[in-house]
ROGU-573883 format. One record per atom (N, C-alpha, C): residue in three letters; z, x, y. Coordinates in steps of 0.001 Angstrom, whole numbers, plus 500000, padded with zeros to 6 digits. Atoms other than C-alpha are relative to their C-alpha. Layout:
! ROGU-573883
ALAZXY
...
This chain:
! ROGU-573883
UNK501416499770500311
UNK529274846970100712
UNK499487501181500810
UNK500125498252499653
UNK528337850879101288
UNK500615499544501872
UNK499612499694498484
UNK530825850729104514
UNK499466499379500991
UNK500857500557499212
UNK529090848237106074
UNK501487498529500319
UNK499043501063499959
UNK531005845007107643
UNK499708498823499531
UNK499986500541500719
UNK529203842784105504
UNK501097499801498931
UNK498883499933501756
UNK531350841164102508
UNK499334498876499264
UNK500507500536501527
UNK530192840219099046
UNK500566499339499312
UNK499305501362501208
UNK531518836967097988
UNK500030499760498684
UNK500275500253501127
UNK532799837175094840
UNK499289499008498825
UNK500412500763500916
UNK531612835459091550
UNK500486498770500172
UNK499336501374499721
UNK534225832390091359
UNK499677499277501377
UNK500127501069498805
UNK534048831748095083
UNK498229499644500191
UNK501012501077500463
UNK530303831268094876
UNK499676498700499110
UNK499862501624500798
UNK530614829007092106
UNK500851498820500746
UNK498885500605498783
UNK533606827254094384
UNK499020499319500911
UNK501582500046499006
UNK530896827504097150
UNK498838498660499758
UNK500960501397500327
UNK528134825719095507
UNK500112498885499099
UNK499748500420500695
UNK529457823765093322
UNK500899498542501230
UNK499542500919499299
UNK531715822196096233
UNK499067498710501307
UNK501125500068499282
UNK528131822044098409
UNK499333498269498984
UNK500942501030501063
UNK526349820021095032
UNK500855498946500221
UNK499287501037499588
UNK529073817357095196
UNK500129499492500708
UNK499985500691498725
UNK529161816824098508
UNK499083499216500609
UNK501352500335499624
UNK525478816100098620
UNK500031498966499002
UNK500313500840501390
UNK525840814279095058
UNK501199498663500868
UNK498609500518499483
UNK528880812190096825
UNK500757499664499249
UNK499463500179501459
UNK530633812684093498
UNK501565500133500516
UNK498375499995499675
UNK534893811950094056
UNK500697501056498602
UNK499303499124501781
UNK535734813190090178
UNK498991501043499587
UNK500451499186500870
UNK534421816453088700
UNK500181500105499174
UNK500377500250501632
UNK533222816041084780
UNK500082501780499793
UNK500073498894500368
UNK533643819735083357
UNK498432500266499963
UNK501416499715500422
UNK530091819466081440
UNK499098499166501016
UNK501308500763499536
UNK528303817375084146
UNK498619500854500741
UNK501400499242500210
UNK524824818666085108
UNK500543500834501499
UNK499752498694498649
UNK526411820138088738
UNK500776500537500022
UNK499116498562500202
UNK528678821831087218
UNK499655501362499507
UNK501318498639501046
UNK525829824030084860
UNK499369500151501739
UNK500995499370498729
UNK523714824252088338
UNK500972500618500974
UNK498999499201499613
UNK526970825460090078
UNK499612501657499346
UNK499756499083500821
UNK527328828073087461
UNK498762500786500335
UNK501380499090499988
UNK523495829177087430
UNK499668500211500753
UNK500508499443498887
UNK522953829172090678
UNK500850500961500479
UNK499022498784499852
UNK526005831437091560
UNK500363501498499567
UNK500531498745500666
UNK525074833731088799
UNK498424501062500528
UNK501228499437499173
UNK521576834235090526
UNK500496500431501398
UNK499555499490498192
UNK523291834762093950
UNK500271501481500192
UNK498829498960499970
UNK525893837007092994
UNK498499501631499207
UNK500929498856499559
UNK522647839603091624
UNK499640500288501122
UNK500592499533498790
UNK520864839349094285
UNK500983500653501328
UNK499264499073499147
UNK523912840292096445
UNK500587500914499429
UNK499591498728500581
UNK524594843299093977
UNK498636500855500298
UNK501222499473499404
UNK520852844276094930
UNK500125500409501061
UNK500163499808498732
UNK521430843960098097
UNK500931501320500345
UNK498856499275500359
UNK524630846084097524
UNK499433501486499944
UNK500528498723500690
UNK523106848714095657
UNK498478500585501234
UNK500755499776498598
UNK520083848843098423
UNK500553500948501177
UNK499589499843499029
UNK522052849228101144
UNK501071501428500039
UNK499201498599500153
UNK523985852406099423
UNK498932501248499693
UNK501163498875500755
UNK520697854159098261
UNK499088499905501554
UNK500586499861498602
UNK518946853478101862
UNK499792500919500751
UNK499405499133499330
UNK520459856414103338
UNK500331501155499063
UNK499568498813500913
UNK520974860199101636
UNK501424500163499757
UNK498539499187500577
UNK524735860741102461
UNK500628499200498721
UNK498834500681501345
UNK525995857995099592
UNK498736499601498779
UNK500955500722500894
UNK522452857380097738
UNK500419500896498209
UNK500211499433501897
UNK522140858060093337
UNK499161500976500399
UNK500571498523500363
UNK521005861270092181
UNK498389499693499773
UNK501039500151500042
UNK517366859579091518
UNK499617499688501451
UNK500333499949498211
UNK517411858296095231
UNK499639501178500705
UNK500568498741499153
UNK517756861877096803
UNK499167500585500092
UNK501146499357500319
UNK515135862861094842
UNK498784499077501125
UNK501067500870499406
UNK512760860202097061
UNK500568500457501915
UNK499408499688499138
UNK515011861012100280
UNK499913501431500575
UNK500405498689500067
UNK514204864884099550
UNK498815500112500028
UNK501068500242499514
UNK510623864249099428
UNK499570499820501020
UNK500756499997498443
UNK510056862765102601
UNK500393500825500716
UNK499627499297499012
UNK512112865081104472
UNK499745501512499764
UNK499986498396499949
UNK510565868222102919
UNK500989500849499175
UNK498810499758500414
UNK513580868842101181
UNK499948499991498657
UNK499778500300501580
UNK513187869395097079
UNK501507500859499758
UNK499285499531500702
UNK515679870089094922
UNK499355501486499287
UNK500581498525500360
UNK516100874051094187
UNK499871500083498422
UNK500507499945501735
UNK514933874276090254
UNK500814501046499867
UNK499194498848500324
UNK517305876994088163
UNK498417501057499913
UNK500609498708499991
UNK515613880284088077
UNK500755500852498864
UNK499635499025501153
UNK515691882957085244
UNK499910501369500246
UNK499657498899499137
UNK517411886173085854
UNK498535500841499450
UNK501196498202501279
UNK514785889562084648
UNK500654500855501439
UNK499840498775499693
UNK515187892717085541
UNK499510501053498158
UNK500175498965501128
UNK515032895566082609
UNK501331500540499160
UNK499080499268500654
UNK516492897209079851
UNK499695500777499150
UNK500138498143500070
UNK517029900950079162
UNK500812500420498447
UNK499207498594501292
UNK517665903453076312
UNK499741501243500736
UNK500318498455499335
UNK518455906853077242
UNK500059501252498683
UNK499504499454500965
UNK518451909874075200
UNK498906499713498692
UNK500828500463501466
UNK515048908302072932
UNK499781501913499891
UNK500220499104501051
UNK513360911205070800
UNK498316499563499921
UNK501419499850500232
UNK509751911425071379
UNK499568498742501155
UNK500248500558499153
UNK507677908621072932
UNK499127498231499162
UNK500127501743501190
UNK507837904898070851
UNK499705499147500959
UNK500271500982498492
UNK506545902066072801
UNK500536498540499529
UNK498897501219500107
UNK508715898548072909
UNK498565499281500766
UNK501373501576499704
UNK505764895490073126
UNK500470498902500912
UNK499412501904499625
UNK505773892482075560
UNK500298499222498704
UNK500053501023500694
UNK506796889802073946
UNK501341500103499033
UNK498970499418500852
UNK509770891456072151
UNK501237499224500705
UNK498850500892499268
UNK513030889422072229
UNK501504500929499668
UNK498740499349499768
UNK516018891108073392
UNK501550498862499690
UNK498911500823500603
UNK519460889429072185
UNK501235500870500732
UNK498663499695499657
UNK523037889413074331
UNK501026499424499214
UNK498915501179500936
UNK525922889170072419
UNK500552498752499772
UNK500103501435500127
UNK526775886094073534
UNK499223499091499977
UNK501039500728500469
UNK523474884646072327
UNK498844499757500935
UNK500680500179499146
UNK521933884535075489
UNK498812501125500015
UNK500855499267500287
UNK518134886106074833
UNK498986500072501236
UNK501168499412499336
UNK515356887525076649
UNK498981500238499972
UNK501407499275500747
UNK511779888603076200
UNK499370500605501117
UNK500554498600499300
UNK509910891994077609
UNK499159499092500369
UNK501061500296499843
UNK507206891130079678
UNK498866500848500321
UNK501330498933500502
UNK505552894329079174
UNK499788500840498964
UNK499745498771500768
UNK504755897060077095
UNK499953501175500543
UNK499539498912499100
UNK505938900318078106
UNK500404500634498651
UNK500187498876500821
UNK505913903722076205
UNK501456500685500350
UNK498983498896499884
UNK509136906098076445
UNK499477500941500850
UNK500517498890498582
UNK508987908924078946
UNK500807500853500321
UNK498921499098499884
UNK511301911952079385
UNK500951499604499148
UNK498937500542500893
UNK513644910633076727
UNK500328498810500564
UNK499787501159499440
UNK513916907261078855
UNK498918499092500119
UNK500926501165500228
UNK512594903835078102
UNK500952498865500859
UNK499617501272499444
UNK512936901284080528
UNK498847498432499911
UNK500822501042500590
UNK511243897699079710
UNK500561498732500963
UNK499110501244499043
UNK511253894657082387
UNK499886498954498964
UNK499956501416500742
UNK512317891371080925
UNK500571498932500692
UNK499608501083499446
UNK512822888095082002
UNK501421499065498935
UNK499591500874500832
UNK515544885691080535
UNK499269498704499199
UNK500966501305500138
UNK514444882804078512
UNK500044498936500186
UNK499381501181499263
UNK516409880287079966
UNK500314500235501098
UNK499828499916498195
UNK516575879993083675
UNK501726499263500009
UNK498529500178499606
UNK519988879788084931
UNK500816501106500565
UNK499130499233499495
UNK523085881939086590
UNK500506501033498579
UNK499663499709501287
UNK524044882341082650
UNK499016501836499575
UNK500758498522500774
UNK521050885443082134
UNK500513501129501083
UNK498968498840499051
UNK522968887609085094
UNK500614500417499372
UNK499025499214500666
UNK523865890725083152
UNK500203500879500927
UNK499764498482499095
UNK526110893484084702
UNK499287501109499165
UNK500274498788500398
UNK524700897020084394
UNK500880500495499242
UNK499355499049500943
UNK525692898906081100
UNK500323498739499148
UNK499909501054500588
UNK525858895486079359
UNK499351500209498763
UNK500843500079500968
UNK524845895767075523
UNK499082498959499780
UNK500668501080499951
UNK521382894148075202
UNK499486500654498122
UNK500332499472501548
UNK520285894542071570
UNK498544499672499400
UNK501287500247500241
UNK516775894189069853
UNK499899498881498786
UNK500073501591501344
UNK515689890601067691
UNK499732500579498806
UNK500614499654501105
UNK514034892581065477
UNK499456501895500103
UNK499970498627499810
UNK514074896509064820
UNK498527500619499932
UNK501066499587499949
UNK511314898400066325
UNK500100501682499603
UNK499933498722500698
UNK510489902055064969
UNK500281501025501195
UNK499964498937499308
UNK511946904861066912
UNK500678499961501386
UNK499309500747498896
UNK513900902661069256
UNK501410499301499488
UNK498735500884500696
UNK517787902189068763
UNK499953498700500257
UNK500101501525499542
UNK518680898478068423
UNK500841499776500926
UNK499321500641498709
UNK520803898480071436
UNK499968500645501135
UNK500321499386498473
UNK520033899207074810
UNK500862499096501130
UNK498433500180499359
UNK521808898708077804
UNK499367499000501379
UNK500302500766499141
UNK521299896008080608
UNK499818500634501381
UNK499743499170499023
UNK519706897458084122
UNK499116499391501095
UNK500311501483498460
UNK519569894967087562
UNK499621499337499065
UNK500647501684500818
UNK519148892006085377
UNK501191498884500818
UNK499181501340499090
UNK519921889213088158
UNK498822499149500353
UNK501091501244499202
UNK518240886600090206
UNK500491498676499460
UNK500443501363500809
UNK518966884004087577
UNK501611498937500855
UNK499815500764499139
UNK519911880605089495
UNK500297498757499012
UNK500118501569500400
UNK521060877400088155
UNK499426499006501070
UNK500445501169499073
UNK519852873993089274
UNK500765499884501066
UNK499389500374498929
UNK520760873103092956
UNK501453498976499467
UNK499020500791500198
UNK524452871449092690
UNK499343498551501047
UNK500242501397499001
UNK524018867686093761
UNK500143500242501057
UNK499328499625498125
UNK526447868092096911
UNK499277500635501147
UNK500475499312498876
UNK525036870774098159
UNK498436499532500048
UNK501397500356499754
UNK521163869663097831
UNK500370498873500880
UNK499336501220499020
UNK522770866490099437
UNK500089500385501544
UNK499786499719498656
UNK523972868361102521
UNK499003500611500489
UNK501855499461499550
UNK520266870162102855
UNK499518499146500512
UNK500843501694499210
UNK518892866677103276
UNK500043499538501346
UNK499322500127498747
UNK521300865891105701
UNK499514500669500783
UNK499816498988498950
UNK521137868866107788
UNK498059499580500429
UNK501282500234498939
UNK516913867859107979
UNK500115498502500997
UNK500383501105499166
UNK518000864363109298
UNK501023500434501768
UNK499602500299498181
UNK520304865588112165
UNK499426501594500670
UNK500856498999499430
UNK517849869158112570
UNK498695499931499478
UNK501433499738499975
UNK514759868254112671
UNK499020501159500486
UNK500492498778499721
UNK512504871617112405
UNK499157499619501369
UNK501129499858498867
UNK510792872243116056
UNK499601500955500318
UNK500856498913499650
UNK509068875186115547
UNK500660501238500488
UNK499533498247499232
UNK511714878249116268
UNK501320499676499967
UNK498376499814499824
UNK515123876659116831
UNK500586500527499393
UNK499620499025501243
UNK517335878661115575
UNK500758499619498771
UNK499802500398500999
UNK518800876281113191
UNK498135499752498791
UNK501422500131500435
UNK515276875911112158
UNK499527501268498603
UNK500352499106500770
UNK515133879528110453
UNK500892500060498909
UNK499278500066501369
UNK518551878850108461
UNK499579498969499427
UNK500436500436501141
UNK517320875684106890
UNK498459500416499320
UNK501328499485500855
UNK513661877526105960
UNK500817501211499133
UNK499705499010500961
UNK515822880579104233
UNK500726499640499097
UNK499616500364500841
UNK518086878247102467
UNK499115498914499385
UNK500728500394500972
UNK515260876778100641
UNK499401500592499035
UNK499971499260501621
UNK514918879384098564
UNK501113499790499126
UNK498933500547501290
UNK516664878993095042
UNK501065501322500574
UNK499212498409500103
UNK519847881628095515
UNK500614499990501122
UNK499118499481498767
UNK520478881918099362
UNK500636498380500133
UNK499337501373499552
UNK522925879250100154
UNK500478499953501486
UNK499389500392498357
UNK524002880414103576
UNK499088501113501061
UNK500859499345499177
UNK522418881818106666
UNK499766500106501523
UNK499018500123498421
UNK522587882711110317
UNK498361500640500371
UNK501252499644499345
UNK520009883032112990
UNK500515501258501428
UNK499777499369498997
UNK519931886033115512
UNK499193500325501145
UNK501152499803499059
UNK518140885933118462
UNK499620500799500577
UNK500298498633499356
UNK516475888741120039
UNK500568501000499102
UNK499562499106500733
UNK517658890773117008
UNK498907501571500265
UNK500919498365499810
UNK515426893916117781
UNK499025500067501141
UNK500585499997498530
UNK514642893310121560
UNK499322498495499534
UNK500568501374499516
UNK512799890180123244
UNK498958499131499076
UNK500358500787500962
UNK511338887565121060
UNK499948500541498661
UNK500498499092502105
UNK511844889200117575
UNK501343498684499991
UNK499126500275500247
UNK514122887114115792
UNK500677500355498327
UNK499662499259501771
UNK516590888320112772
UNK500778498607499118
UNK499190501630500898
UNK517590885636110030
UNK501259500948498293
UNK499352499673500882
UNK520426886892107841
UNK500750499332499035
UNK499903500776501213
UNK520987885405104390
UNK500943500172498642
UNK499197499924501080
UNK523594885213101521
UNK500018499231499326
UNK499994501114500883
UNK524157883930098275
UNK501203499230500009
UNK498948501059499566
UNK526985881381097606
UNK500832500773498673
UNK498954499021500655
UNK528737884725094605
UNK500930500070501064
UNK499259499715499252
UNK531602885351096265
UNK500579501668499991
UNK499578498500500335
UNK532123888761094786
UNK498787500533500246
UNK500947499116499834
UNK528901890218095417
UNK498695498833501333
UNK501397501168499413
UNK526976887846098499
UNK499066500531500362
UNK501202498961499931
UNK524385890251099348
UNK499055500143499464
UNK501160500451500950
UNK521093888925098140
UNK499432502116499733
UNK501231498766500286
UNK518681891824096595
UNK499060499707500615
UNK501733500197499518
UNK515347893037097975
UNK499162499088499765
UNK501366500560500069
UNK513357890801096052
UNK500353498522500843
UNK499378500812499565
UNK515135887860097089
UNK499704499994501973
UNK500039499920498525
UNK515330888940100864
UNK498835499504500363
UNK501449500060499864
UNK511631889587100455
UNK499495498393500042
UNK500421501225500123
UNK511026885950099102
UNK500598499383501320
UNK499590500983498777
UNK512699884209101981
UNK499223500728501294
UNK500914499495499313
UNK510691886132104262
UNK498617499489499726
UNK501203500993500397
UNK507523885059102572
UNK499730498931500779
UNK500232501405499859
UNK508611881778102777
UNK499796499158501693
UNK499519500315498884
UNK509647882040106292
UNK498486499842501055
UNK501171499401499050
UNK506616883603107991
UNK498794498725499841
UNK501077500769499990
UNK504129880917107602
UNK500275498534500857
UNK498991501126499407
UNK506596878476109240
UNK500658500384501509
UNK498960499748497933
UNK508376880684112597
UNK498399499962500884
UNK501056499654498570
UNK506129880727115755
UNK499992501276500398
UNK500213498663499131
UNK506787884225116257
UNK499260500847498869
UNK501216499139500309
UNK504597887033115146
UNK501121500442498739
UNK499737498960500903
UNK505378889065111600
UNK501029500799500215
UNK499213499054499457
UNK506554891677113347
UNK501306499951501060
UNK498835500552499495
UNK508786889885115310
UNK501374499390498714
UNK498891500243500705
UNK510978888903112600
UNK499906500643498307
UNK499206499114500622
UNK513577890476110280
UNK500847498873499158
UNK498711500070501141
UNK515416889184107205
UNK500561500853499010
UNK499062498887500452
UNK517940890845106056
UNK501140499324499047
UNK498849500183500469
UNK520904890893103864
UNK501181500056500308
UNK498016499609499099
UNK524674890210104982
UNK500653501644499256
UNK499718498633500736
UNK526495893807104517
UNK501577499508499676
UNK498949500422500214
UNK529538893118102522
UNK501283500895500496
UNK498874499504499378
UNK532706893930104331
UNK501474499805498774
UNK498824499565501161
UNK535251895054101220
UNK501327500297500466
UNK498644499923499606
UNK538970894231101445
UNK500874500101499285
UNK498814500064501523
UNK541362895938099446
UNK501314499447500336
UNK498723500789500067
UNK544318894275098662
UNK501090500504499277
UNK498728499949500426
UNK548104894691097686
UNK500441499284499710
UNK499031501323500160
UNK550083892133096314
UNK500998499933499197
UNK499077499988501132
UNK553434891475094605
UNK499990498851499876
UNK499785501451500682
UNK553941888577092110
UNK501260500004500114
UNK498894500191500883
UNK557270887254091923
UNK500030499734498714
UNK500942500419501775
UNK555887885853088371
UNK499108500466500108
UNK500927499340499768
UNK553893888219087566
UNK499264499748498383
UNK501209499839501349
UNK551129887535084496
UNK498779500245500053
UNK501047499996499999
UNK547871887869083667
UNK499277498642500468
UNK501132501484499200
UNK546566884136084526
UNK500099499437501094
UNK499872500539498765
UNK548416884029087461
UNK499291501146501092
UNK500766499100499251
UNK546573887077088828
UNK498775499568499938
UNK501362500609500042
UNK543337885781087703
UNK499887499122500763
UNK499920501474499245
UNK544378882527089460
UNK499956500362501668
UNK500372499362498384
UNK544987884416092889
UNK499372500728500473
UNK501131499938499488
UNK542103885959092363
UNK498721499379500159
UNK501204501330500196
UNK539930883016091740
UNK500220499512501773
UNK499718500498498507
UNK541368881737095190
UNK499705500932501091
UNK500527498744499256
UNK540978885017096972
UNK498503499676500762
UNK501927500120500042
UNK537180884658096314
UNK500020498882500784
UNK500333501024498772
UNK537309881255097430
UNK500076499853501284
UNK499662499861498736
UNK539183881968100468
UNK498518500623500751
UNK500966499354499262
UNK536322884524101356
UNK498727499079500260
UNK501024501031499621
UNK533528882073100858
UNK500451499095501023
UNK499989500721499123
UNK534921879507102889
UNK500121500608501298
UNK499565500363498264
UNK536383881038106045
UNK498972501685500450
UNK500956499035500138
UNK533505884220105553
UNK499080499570501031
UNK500976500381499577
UNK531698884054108443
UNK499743501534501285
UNK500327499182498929
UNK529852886925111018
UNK500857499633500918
UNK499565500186498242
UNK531755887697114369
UNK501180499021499620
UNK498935500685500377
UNK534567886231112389
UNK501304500958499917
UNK498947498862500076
UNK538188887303111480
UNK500567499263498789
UNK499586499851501916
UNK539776886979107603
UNK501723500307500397
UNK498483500020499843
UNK543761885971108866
UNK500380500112498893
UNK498727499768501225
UNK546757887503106613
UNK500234498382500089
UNK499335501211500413
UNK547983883961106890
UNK499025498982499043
UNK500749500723500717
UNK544838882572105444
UNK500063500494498366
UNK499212499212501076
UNK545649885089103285
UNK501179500268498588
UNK499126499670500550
UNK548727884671101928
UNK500147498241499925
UNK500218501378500639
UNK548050880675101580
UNK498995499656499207
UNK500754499666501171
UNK545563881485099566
UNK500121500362498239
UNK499374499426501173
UNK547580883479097025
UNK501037499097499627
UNK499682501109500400
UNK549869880518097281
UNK499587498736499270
UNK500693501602500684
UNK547534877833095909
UNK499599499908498815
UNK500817500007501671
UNK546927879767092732
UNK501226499343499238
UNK499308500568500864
UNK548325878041089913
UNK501143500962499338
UNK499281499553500219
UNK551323879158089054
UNK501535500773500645
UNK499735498994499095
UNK552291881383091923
UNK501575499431500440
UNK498666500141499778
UNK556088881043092796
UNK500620500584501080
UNK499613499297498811
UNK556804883523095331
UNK498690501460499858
UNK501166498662499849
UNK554426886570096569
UNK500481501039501646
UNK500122499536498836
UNK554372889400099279
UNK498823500918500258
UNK501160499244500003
UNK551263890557100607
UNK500354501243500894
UNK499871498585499501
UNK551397894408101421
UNK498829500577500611
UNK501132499505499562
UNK547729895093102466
UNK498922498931499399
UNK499929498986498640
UNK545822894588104584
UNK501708499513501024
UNK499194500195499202
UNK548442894891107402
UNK499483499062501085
UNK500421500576499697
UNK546703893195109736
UNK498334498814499737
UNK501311501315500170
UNK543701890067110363
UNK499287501258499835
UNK501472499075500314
UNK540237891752109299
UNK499264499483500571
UNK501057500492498943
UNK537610891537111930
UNK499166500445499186
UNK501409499293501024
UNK534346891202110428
UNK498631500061501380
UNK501410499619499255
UNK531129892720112547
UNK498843498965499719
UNK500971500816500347
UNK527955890985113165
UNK499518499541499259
UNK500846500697500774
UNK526368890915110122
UNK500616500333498522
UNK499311499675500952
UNK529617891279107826
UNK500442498523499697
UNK499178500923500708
UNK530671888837105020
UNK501004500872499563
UNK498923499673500727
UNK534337889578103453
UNK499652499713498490
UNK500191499833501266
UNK534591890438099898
UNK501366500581499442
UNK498862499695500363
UNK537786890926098231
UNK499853501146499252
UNK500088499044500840
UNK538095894246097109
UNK500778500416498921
UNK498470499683501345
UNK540687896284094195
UNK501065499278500829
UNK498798500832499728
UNK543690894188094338
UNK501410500996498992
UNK498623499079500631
UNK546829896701093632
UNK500996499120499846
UNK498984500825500451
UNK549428894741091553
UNK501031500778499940
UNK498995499492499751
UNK552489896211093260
UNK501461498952499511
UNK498359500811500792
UNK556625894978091936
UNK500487499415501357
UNK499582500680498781
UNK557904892286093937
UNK501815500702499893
UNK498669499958499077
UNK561139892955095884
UNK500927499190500076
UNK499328500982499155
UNK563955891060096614
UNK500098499756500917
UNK499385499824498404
UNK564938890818100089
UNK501301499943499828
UNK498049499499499962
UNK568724892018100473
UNK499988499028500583
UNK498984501126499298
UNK571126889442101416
UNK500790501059500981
């Protein structure tokens, strides 16, 4: 019963239980199948055995680390702690090269090939032969994150404006908080309770914005009481929040540190890019994808400031992808020290011919 040294007497042995109790009191020698304490056995054992599945279920929802997904939500409440809502990417999107000066309307719905749409939220005129138009996605999620040069196309053809234009900074967009991790937020307020400055105090106020998932406190970052809070997302290929982003956790921050405005600095981690070499012994396409899926992971997990990014972590990494049979990593030559305010980022990965080793 949630890890507790209580134990929850099954069904039968309650019936067993009271049933052996009713008799004993009845001073009955022979038990009748249908006699009346054999039904009050039964019914009363059935009422028990809820109430100690209540109790059960209680005693696992009590507490955040093992409670239901509706629990946390009540567990996140008191402690300050909501769940981060998805967010919808915007940014803009460009034609170059127009022909006079046509104007594209809010409200106009932009269409990505893979179905995923958009709508302008202004109107904006052409201008030197270039029309740029901000738009938001229309579904909040990670899903409206287009790369730059991405065909975005028009719902419906406007005059004097090709129907396809090209995707430009269109990010931000956030899915819903993963359970787990909103889970371990919770946590982290029951064994850091905010007191006004600590310096765990400033990473859980910057990871309550939707987006930054990780975050480090620096003290005296720009001489005596300033303090700097540096913030990343939980991409592994690109963790380096944007301005607006930075900006928002700043916002959020300043109304909450004890120190002055001007005393504090958030910033973005600077990504520390690591190119790579590698030979496959089996060499395909899904097994490269696969050791680079792990790559990434590697960097998220052992990615940390004033850290170091071991070849051996390295090269058990490229081991765990599916498939992988034999490998030799050629670069880097040595561990990668990362600087104060460097995350690792796996950079071009050169798919060099594996070797034998001479006998």
């Amino acid at each position: 019963m949630a890890d507790s040294q209580f134990s929850r007497p099954e069904l039968p042995q309650l019936i067993a239980t009271i049933r052996s109790d009713l008799m004993t009191r009845f001073q009955e020698d022979v038990l009748l199948r249908r006699m009346d304490a054999e039904v009050y056995a039964r019914v009363m054992a059935a009422s028990v055995h809820t109430l100690y599945g209540y109790i059960d279920y209680l005693a696992r929802n009590m507490l955040p680390d093992l409670c239901d997904e509706d629990w946390l939500y009540r567990h996140g409440r008191i402690k300050r702690c909501p769940r981060k809502d998805a967010v919808a990417a915007a940014g803009y999107v460009r034609w170059d090269g127009i022909s006079g000066t046509p104007t594209l309307p809010a409200g106009t719905q932009i269409q990505r090939d893979d179905q995923v749409t958009f709508t302008t939220t202004q109107t904006v005129k052409a201008s030197g032969g270039v029309l740029r138009v901000p738009l938001v996605a229309d579904n909040p999620g990670a899903a409206g994150n287009t790369d730059d040069g991405i065909a975005l196309r028009l719902g419906t053809p406007v005059s004097g404006i090709p129907s396809t234009g090209y995707a430009d900074t269109v990010a931000g967009g956030d899915d819903t908080e993963e359970l787990e991790t909103w889970r371990a937020r919770v946590m982290e307020r029951y064994y850091w309770i905010p007191q006004g400055g600590a310096d765990p105090d400033y990473v859980i106020w910057a990871k309550e914005i939707a987006g930054i998932t990780r975050a480090w406190t620096l003290r005296h970052y720009k001489g005596t009481g300033t303090v700097g809070v540096m913030v990343a997302t939980g991409d592994p290929t690109h963790p380096a929040p944007g301005d607006d982003l930075v900006q928002a956790v700043r916002n959020h921050i300043l109304p909450l540190a004890p120190v002055a405005g001007a005393g504090l600095f958030v910033f973005a981690a600077t990504e520390k890019v690591i190119p790579m070499t590698v030979a496959l012994a089996k060499d395909t396409a899904e097994i490269r994808a696969a050791v680079t899926a792990e790559l990434n992971s590697l960097m998220l997990r052992d990615g940390a400031p004033d850290g170091k990014v071991y070849l051996s972590r390295i090269s058990e990494a490229i081991s765990l992808a599916t498939g992988e049979v034999a490998h030799q990593l050629r670069a880097p030559v040595a561990d990668v020290v990362l600087g104060s305010t460097e995350l690792p980022v796996v950079g071009t990965i050169t798919w060099a011919t594996y070797t034998e080793a001479s006998s």
